[in-house]
C-alpha positions as CSV (number, residue, x, y, z in Angstrom):
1,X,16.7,6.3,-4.6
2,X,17.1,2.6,-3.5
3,X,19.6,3.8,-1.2
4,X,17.4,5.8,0.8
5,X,14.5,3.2,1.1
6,X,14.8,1.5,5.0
7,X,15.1,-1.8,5.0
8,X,13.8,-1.8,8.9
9,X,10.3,-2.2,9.2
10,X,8.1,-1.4,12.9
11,X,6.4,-3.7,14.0
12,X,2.8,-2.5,13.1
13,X,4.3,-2.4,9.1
14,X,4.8,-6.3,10.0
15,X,2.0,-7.0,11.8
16,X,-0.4,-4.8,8.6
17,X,1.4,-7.1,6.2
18,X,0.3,-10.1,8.1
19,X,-2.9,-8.8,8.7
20,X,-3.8,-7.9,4.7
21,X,-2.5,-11.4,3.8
22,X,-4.4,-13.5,5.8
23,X,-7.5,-11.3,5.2
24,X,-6.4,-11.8,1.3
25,X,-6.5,-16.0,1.5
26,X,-9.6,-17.5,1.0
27,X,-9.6,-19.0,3.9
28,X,-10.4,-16.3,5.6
29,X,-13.4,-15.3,3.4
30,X,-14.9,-19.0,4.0
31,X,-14.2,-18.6,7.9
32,X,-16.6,-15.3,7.3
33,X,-19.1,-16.8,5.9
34,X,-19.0,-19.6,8.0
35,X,-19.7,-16.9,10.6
36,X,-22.7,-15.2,9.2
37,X,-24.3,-19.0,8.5
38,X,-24.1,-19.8,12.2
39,X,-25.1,-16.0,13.1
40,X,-27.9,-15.6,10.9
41,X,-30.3,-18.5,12.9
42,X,-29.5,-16.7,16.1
43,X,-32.5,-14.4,15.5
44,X,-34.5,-17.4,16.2
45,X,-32.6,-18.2,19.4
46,X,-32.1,-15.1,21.3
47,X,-35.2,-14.0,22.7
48,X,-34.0,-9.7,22.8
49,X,-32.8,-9.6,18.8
50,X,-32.7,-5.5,19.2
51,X,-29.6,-6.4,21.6
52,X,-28.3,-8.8,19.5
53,X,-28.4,-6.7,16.7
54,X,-26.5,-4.1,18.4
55,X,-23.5,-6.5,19.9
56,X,-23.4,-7.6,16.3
57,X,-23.3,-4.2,14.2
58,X,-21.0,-2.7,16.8
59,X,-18.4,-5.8,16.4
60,X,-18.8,-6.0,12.6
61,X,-18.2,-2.0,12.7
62,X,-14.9,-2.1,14.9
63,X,-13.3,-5.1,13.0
64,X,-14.1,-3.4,9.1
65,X,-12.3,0.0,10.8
66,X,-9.6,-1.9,11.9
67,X,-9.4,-3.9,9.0
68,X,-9.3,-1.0,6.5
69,X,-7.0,1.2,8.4
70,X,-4.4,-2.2,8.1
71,X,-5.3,-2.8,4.8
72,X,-4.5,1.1,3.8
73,X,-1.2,0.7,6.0
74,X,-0.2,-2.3,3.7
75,X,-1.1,-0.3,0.4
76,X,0.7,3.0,1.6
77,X,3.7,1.2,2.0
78,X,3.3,-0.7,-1.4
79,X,3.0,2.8,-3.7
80,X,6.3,3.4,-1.6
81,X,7.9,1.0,-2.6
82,X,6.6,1.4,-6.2
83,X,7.1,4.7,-6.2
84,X,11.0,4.5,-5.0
85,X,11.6,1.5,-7.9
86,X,10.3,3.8,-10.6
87,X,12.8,6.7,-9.4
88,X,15.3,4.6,-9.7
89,X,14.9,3.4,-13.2
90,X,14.2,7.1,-14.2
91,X,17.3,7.4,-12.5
92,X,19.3,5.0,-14.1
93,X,17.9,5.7,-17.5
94,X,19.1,9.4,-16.7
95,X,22.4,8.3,-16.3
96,X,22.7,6.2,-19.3
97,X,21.2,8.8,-20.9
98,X,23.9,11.3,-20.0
99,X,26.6,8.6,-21.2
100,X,25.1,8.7,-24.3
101,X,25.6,12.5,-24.7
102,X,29.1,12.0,-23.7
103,X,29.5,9.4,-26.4
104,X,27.7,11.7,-29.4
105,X,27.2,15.1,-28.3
106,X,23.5,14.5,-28.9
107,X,22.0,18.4,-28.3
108,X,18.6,16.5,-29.0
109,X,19.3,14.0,-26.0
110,X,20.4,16.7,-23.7
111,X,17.1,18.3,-23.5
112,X,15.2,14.5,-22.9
113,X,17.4,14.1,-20.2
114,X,16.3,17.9,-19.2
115,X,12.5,16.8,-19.3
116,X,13.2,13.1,-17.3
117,X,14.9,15.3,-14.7
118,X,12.5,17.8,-14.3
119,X,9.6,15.4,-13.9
120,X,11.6,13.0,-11.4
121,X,11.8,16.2,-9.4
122,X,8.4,16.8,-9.9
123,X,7.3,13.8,-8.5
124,X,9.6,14.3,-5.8
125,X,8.0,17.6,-5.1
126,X,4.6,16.6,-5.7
127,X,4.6,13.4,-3.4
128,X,2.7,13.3,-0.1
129,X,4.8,10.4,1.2
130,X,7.8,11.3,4.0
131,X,10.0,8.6,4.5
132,X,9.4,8.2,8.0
133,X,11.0,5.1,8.8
C-alpha cells in the first residue's frame, strides 16, 4: 500500500537515477559517438594496436557492466513503484467495491470482490521484490 512505500531513497538509488538519465539524453549518445570518431583513427597512430585494442575492450567492457547494473537498479525500482500504485487502486476499487455491497446486498459483487482480493494476494505472494528500504 502507498503507505508502506519509503519515501527515503540511498544514495546509490539517487546516484542510478542520475546515472540512467543522463545516459537516456542525447547528449550523451552524441558524446559516444564523438568518442568512437576520434578512437577509430588511433589504429593508424599507435604503433602496438593489439594493446590498444585491449585498453579499449577492457574499458568499453567495465563501463557497459556498470552501466547495465545502474540502468537495472533504475528499472527495479520503477516496477516498484508500478507495482505498489496498481495495489493501491486494486485496493481502493476493493473498498468501493465493498460499499457497494453494503448499499445493495449484491451476492454477485461479493464474489468480484472475492476474486480482486485473491489475486492482490497473489501478487503479493508471487512477487520477488522485498521492500528493503
Amino acid at each position: 500500500m502507498p503507505s508502506q512505500v519509503s519515501s527515503r531513497v540511498g544514495f546509490f538509488d539517487r546516484f542510478a537515477g542520475h546515472a540512467a538519465h543522463v545516459a537516456s539524453r542525447a547528449q550523451f549518445f552524441a558524446f559516444c559517438v564523438l568518442l568512437i570518431v576520434v578512437w577509430a583513427p588511433s589504429f593508424v597512430l599507435i604503433q602496438n594496436v593489439d594493446t590498444w585494442q585491449l585498453i579499449i575492450n577492457t574499458a568499453t567492457t567495465i563501463i557497459t557492466f556498470l552501466m547495465v547494473a545502474l540502468l537495472q537498479n533504475s528499472q527495479t525500482r520503477n516496477d516498484q513503484a508500478l507495482q505498489h500504485k496498481l495495489n493501491a487502486l486494486a485496493q481502493g476499487l476493493s473498498d468501493l467495491m465493498d460499499h457497494m455491497i453494503e448499499k445493495t446486498g449484491d451476492r454477485d459483487l461479493e464474489r468480484d470482490v472475492d476474486e480482486l482480493r485473491e489475486a492482490i494476494g497473489l501478487e503479493n505472494k508471487e512477487s520477488t521484490s522485498h521492500n528493503s528500504n
